[in-house]
VOBA-40564 format. One line per field, with one value per residue (C-alpha): residue number from 0; residue in three letters; chain; x, y, z. Coordinates in steps of 0.02 Angstrom, whole numbers, plus 50000, padded with zeros to 5 digits. Layout:
// VOBA-40564
mike: NUM;...
koldo: ALA;...
vexse: A;...
east: X;...
north: Y;...
up: Z;...
// end
This chain:
// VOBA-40564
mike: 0;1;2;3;4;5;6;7;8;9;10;11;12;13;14;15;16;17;18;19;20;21;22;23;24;25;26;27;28;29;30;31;32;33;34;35;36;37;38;39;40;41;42;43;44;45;46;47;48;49;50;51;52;53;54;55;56;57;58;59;60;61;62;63;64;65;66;67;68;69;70;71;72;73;74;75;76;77;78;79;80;81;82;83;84;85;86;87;88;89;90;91;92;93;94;95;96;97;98;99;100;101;102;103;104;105;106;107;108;109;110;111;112;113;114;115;116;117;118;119;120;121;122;123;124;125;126;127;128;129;130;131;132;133;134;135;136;137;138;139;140;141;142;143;144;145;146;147;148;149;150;151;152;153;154;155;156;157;158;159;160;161;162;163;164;165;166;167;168;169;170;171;172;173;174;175;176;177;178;179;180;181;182;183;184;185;186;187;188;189;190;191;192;193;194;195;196;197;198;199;200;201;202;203;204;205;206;207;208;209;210;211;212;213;214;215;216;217;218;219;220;221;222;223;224;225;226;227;228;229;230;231;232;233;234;235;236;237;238;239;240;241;242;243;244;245;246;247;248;249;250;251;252;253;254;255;256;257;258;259;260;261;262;263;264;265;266;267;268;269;270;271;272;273;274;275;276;277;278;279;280;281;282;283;284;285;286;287;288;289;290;291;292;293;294;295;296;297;298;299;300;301;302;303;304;305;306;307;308;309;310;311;312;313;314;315;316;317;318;319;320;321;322;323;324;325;326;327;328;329;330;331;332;333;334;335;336;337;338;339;340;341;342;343;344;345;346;347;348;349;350;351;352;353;354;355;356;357;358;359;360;361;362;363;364;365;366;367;368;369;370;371;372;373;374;375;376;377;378;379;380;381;382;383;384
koldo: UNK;UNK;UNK;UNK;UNK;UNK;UNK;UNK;UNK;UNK;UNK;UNK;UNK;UNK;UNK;UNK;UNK;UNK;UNK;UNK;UNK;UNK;UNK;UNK;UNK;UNK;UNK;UNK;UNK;UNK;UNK;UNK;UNK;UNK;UNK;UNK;UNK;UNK;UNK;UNK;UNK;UNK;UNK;UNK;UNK;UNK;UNK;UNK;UNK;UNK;UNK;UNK;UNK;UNK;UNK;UNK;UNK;UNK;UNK;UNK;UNK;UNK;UNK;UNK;UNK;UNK;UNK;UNK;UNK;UNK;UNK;UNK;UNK;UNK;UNK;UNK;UNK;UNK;UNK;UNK;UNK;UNK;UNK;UNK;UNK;UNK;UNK;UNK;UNK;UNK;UNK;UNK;UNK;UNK;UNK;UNK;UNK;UNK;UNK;UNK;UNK;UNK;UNK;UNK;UNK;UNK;UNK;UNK;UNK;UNK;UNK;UNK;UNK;UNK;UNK;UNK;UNK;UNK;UNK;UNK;UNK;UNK;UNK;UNK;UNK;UNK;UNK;UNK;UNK;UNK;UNK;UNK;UNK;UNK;UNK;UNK;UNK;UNK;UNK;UNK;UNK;UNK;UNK;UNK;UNK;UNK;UNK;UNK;UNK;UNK;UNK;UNK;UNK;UNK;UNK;UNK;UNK;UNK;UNK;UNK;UNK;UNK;UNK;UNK;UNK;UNK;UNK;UNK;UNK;UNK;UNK;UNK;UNK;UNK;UNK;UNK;UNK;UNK;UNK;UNK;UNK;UNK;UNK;UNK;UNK;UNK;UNK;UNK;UNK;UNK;UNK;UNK;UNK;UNK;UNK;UNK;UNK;UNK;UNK;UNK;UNK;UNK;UNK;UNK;UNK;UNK;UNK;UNK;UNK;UNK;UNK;UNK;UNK;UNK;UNK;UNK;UNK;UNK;UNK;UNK;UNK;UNK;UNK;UNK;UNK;UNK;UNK;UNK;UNK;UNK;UNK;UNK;UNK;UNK;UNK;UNK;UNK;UNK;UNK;UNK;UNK;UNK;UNK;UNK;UNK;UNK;UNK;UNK;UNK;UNK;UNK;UNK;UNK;UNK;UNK;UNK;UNK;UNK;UNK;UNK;UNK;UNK;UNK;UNK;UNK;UNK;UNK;UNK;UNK;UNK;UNK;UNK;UNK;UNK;UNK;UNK;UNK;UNK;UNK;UNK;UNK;UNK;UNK;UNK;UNK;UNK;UNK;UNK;UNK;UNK;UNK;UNK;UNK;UNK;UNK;UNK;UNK;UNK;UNK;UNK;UNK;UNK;UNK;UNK;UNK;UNK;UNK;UNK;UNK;UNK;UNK;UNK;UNK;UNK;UNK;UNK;UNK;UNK;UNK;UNK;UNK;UNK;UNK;UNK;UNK;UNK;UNK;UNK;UNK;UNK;UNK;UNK;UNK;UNK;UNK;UNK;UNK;UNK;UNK;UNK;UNK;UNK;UNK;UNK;UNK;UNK;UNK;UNK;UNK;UNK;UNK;UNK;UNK;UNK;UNK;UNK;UNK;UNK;UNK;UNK;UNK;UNK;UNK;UNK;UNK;UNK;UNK;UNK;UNK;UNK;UNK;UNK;UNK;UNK;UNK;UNK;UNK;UNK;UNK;UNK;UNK;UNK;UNK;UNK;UNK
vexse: A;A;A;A;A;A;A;A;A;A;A;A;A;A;A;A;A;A;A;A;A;A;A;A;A;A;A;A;A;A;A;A;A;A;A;A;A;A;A;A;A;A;A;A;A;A;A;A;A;A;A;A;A;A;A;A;A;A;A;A;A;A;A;A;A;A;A;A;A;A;A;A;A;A;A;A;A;A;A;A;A;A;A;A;A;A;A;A;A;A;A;A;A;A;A;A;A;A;A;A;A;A;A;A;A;A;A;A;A;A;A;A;A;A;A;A;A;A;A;A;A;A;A;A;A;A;A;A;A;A;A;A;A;A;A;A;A;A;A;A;A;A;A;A;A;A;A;A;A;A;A;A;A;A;A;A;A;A;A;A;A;A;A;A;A;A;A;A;A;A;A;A;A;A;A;A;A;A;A;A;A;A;A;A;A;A;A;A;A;A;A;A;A;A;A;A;A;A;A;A;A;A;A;A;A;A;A;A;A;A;A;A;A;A;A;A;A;A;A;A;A;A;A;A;A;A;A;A;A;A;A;A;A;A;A;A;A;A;A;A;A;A;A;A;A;A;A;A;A;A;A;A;A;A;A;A;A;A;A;A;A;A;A;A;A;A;A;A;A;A;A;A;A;A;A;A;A;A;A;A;A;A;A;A;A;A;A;A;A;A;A;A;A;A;A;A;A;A;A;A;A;A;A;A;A;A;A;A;A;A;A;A;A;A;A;A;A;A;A;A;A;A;A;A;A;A;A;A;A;A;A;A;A;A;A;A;A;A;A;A;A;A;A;A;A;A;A;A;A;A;A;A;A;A;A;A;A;A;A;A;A;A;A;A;A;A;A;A;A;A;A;A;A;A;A;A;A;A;A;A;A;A;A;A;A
east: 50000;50090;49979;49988;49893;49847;49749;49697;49736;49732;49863;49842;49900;50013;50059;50165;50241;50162;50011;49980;50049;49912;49927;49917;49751;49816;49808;49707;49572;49439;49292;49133;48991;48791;48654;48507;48388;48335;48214;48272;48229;48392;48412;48514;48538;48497;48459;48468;48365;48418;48505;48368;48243;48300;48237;48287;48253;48236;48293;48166;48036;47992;48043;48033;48034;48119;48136;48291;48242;48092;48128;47983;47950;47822;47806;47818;47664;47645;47789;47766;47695;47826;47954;48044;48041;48152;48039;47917;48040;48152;48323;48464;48555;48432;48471;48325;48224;48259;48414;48495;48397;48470;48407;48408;48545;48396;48295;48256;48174;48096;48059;48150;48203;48275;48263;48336;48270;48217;48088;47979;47889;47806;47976;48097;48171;48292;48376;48254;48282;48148;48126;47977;47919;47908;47760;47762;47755;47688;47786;47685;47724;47848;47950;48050;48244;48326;48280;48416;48336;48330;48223;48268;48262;48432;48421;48563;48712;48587;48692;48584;48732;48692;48751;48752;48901;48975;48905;48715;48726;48638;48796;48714;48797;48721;48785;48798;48681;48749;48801;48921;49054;49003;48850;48914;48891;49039;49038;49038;48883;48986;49092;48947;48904;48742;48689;48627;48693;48880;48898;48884;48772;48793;48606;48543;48403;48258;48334;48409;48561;48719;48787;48969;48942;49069;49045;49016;48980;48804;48761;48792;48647;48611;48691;48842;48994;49090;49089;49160;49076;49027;48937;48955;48848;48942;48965;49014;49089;49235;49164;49357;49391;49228;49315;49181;49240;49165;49181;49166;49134;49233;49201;49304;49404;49434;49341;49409;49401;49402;49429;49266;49349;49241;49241;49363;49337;49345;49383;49259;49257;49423;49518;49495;49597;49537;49486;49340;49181;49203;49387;49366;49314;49400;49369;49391;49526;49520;49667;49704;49577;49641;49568;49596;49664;49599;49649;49656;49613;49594;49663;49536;49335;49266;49125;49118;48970;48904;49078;49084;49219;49246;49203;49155;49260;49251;49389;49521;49657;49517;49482;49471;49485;49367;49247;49199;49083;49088;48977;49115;49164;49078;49215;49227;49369;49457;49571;49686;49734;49855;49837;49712;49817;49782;49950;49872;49732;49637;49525;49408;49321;49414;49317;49143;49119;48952;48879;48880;48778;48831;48933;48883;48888;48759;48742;48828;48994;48923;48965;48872;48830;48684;48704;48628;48539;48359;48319;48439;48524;48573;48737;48828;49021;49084;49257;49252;49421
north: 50000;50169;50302;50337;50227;50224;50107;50089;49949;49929;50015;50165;50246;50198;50275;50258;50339;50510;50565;50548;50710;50815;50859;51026;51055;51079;51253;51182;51139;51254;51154;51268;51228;51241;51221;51118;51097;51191;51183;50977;50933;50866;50748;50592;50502;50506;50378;50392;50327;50405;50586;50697;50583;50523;50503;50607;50536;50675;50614;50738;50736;50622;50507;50617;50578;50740;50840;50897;50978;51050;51042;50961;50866;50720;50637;50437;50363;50192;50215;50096;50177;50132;50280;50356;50538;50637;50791;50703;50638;50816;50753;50823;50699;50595;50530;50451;50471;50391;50336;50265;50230;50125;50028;49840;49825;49769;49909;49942;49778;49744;49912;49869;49999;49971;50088;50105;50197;50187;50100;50112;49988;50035;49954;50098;50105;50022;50001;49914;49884;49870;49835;49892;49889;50094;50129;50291;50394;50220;50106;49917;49751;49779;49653;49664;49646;49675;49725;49756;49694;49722;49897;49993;50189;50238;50369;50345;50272;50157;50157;50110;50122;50010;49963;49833;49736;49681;49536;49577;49560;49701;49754;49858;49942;49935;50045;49990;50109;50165;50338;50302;50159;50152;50066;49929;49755;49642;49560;49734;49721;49761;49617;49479;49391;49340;49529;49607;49783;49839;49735;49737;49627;49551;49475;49410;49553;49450;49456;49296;49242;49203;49025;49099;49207;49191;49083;49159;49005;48909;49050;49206;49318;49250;49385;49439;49480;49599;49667;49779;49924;50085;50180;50169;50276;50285;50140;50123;50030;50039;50026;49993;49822;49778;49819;49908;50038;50122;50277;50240;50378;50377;50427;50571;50549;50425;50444;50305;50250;50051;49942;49804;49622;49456;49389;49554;49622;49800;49815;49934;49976;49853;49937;50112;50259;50384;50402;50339;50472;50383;50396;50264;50148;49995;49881;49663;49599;49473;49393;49311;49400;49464;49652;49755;49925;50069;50104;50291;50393;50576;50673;50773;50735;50752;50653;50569;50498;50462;50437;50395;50359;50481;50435;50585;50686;50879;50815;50705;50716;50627;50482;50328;50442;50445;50593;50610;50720;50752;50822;50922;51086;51049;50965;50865;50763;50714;50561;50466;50282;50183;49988;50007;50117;50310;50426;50595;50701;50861;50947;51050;51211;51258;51424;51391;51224;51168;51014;50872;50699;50634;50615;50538;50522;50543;50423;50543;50552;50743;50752;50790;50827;50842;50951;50910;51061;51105;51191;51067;51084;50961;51035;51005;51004;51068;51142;51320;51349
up: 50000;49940;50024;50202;50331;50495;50613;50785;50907;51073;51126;51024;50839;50693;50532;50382;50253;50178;50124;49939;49838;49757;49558;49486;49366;49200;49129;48966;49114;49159;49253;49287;49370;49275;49348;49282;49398;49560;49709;49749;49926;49990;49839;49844;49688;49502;49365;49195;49073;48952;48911;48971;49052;49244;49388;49551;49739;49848;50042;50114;49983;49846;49669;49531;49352;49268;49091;49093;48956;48995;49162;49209;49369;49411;49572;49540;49627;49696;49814;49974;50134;50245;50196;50338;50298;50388;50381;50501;50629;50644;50703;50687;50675;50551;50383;50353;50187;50007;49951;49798;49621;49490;49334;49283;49146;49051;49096;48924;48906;49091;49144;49333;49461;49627;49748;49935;50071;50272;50304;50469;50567;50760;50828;50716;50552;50439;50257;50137;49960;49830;49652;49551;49386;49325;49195;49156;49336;49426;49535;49491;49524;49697;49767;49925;49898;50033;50234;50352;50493;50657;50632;50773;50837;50766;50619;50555;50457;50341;50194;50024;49913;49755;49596;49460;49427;49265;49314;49320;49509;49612;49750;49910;50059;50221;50384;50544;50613;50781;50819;50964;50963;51160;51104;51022;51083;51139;50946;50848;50730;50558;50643;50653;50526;50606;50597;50425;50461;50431;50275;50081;49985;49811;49747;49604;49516;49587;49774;49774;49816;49703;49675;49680;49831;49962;50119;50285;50384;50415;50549;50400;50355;50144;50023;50124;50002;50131;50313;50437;50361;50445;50354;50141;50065;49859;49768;49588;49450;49355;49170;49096;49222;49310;49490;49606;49729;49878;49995;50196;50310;50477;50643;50695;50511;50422;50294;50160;49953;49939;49834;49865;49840;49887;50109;50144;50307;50311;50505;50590;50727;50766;50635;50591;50484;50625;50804;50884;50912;51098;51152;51275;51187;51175;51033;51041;51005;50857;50832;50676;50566;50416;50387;50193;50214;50124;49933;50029;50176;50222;50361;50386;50367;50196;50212;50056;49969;49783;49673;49494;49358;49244;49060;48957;48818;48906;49002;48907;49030;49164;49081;49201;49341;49516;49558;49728;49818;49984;50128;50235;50186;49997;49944;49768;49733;49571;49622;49493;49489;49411;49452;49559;49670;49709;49626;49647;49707;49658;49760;49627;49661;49837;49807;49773;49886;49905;49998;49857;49884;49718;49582;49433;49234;49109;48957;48856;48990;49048;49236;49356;49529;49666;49809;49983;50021;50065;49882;49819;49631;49490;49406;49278;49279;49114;49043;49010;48919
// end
């Protein structure tokens, strides 16, 4: 591992080497931000179906299928009543709401979205995934996915991350859900395998589970592909290779990029790149378990979410590169890989930061962004030279 790295044990911190240089933009570069839509209540994700016509989840609001064109919203109907909205509960603290929307790779043919969100019960809330067939601004024919059971009164760290593989296979992020390490019990939740929270998930479309899935043991929860996760919110795919990356938010830092590989354990809370929110807490030992680091860390918090590779022609010199938006200080994040290994980073509009929820490509390779914001904004990130 070439960029700096640091854990926590025991008996307190590590690190090694140097944090990884960051590249200066090329003159010939001039990125500019457009907007294209306004008045988004805290939106979250974005699916194209094609060029203009997408559809927009709004955390505190609703689905939305939009005109980019004309600009012209309609609410989706059909969607199930057990949405957590975050307007209704008023926490500070709460990240409840919808989540991620993507499209079956056959979309054109089967009409199939899937769409994450919390989901409330009279016991509390938790991550559910959902697929549903979309005729014109109707959700029909719903099936159940995915629920990250146990519901309980946590608002919080759900995740919802998804994407399709190469492979057809529907990948999902779930969060651990707690606020304070304090709280967790004495086998960590992102640690046991018996527990559907703190893990990734790699299903088949229909919700069922993959022949070549990795084993977990008897006691597993079906569909687990990774744990020791926190709290993932992005998740993408590489188009060029297949690989699928994720961003993990930290604690108190530690916000991380990885690299998602089959029965890796990701090491929360045993193994972290920052500090703990509770400084005396002291996680298990677990000796002998093998835990992947981090393709790369931050120093400080950016909160990252929605990340994307770039594809498009505006920027030649980006090609095959990672977008990142981030939450802290509006940050958005151009990183560069060779191998599969981070060799530089560019933090883009230092000036004009704005809170970003994702990053994302159009059919046409046009980049784009959401920002989190009550009167929320789709832009457009193009090169003014």
């Amino acid at each position: 591992m070439k960029n700096c790295f640091q854990f926590i044990l025991l008996f307190g911190f590590y690190a090694c080497e140097t944090p990884v240089p960051q590249n200066e933009a090329s003159p010939k570069v001039n990125p500019q931000k457009v907007t294209v839509l306004t008045d988004l209540k805290y939106p979250w994700s974005i699916c194209f179906l094609d060029e203009n016509d997408v559809i927009i989840s709004e955390k505190d609001g609703h689905l939305l299928r939009v005109d980019l064109v004309s600009k012209n919203k309609q609410i989706i109907e059909g969607f199930p009543n057990d949405l957590a909205d975050s307007i209704r509960i008023k926490d500070r603290r709460d990240n409840s709401g919808l989540f991620e929307i993507v499209k079956h790779p056959a979309f054109t043919q089967n009409q199939w979205i899937y769409i994450s969100y919390a989901a409330q019960n009279e016991i509390g809330t938790t991550t559910k995934v959902i697929r549903a067939k979309l005729t014109d601004n109707q959700l029909d024919d719903i099936k159940t996915i995915l629920v990250a059971e146990p519901f309980s009164a946590d608002l919080f760290h759900y995740g919802g991350g998804m994407v399709f593989g190469l492979d057809a296979k529907l990948y999902i992020t779930i969060g651990e859900r707690l606020y304070h390490e304090r709280d967790e019990p004495p086998l960590p939740i992102a640690q046991d395998v018996r527990d559907k929270r703190g893990k990734i998930y790699r299903l088949n479309d229909d919700g069922s589970i993959p022949d070549d899935n990795p084993d977990f043991g008897p006691e597993a929860q079906a569909g687990i592909y990774a744990i020791g996760i926190r709290a993932a919110q992005g998740i993408t795919m590489n188009p060029e290779d297949g690989s699928i990356w994720f961003s993990e938010h930290g604690s108190s830092q530690g916000d991380e990029l990885n690299l998602l590989k089959p029965s890796a354990n990701y090491g929360w809370p045993i193994k972290t790149t920052g500090k703990y929110r509770n400084q005396d807490y002291n996680p298990p030992e677990m000796e002998g378990t093998d835990f992947e680091d981090p393709v790369h860390y931050w120093l400080q918090t950016i909160a990252p979410t929605g990340l994307t590779f770039y594809n498009g022609t505006a920027f030649p010199g980006w090609q095959g590169d990672i977008i990142l938006s981030g939450l802290s200080r509006g940050s958005l994040w151009r990183i560069q890989l060779v191998n599969q290994e981070v060799v530089s980073l560019e933090e883009l509009f230092v000036n004009d930061r704005i809170r970003s929820r994702k990053a994302t490509m159009s059919p046409d390779g046009k980049l784009y962004i959401l920002t989190d914001e009550p009167t929320g904004k789709l832009i457009e990130i193009r090169n003014g030279r």
